[in-house]
VMD Tcl script that draws the C-alpha trace (Angstrom):
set ca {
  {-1.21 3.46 5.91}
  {-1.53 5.35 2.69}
  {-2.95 9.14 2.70}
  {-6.08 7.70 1.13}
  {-6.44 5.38 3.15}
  {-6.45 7.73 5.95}
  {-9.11 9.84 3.21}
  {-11.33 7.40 3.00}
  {-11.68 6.72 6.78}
  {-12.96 10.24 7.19}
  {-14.99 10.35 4.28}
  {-16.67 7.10 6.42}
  {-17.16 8.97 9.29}
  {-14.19 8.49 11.37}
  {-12.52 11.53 12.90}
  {-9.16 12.65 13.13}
  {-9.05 11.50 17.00}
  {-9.97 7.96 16.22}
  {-6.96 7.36 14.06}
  {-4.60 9.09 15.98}
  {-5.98 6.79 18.68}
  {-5.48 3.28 16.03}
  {-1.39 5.57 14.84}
  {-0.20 7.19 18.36}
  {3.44 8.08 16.74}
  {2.02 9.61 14.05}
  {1.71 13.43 14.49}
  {-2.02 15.15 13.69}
  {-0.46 17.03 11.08}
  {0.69 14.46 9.38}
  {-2.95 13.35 9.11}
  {-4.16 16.78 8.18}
  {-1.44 16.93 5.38}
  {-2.45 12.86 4.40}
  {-5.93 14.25 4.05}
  {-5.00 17.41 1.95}
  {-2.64 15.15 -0.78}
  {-4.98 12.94 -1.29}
  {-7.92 15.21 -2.03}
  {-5.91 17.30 -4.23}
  {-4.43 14.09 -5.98}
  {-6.96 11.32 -6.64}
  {-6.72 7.55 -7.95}
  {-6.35 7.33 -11.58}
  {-7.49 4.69 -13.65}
  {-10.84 2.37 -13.25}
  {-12.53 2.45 -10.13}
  {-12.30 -0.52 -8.21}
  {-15.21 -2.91 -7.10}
  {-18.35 -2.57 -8.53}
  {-19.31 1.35 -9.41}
  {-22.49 0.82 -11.31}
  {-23.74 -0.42 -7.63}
  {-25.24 2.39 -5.67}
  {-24.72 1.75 -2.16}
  {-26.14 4.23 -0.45}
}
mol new
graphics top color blue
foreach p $ca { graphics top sphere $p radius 0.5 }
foreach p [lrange $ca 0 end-1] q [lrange $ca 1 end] { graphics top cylinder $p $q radius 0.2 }
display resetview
C-alpha cells in the first residue's frame, strides 16, 4: 500500500480504524505519518483518468 493510497482512502471517507482493520501489523502511526507525506508531497505530472469529468 502506498501513502497515497492510504490518502486517498480517507479523502473517500474511510477512517483510520477501517484500514487498520483491512493492515492489522501496520502501526496507526504509520498511517498518520502515510497521510502527512503524501499531503505534503503530491503526484506530479498529468492527472490520471479523465479530469475534465466532474464527478461529483
Amino acid at each position: 500500500m502506498t501513502v497515497y493510497s492510504v490518502l486517498g482512502r480517507v479523502e473517500h471517507g474511510e477512517t483510520i480504524e477501517n484500514i487498520l482493520k483491512d493492515n492489522p501489523d501496520l502501526p496507526r502511526e504509520a498511517v498518520e505519518a502515510a497521510l502527512v507525506f503524501a499531503a505534503s508531497h503530491p503526484l506530479r505530472g498529468r492527472p490520471s483518468g479523465r479530469p475534465w469529468v466532474r464527478t461529483g
